[in-house]
C-alpha positions in Angstrom: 0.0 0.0 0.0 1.4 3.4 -1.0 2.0 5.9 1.4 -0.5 8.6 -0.3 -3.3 5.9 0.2 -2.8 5.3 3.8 -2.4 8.9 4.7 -5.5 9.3 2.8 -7.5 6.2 5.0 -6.3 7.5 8.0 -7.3 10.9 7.2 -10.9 9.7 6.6 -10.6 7.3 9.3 -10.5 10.4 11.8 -13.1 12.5 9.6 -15.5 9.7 10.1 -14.5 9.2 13.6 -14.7 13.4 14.4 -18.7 13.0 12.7 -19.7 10.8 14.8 -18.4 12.4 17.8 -20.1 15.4 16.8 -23.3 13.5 15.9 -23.9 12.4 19.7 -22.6 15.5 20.8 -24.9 17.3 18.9 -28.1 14.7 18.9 -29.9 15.1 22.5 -30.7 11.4 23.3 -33.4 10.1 25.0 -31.6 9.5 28.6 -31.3 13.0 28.8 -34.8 13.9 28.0 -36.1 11.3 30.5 -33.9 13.2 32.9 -35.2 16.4 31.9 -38.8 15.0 32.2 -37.8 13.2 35.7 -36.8 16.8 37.1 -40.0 18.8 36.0 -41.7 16.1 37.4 -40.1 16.4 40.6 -40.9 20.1 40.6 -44.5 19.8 40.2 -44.6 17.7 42.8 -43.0 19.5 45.2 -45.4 22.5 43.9 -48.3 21.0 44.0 -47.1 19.1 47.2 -46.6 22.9 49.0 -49.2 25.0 47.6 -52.4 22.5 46.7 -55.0 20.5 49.0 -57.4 20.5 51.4 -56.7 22.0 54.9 -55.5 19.3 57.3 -56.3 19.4 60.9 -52.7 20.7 61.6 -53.4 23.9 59.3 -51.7 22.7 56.8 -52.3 21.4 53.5 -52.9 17.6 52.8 -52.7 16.8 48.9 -55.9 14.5 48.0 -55.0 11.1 45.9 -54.9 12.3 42.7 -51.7 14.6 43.3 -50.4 11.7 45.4 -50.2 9.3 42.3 -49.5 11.4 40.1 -46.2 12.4 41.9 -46.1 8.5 42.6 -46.2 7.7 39.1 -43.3 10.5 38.6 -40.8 8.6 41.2 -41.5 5.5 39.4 -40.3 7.5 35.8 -43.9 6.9 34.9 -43.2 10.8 33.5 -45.8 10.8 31.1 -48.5 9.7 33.7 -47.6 12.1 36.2 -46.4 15.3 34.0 -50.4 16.2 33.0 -52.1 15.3 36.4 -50.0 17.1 38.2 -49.6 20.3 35.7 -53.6 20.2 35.5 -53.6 20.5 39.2 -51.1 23.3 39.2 -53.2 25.1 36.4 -56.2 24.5 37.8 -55.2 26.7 41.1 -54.0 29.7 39.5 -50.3 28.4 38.9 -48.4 29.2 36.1 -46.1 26.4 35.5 -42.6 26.3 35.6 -40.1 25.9 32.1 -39.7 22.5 31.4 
């Protein structure tokens, strides 16, 4: 094998090597969107977990079942369960909700 060639296969060799690094670099993959989704989840619940419910007989606020599962259903990484319920909840007593 002449010299030219193999400088010219090692050259691509890297090229091809540098594209993919940029590819996953670039690409968001889906670990870090279930991360993503996992924290939002988690700050809905403690939102809803502070500011929604029915007054306890401490004076504080109790969450009813729904809110429970729903944040449930977010510890699990049942995301997509929980995400709705609880942003409905939020919605539904005068939050605006947080950036996702």
């Amino acid at each position: 094998m002449s010299f030219m060639r193999q400088q010219t296969q090692c050259v691509r060799h890297g090229l091809e090597r540098f594209m993919l690094l940029l590819a996953c670099a670039v690409l968001p993959s889906p670990a870090v969107a279930q991360s993503d989704d996992a924290a939002y989840c988690a700050q809905l619940g403690n939102l809803a977990l502070r500011y929604t419910g029915s007054a306890g007989g401490d004076g504080g606020l109790r969450p009813d079942f729904t809110t429970l599962g729903a944040i449930d259903d977010c510890n699990k990484g049942n995301t997509a369960a929980g995400i709705p319920v609880l942003e409905k909840k939020l919605r539904s007593n005068g939050f605006t909700l947080p950036r996702r």
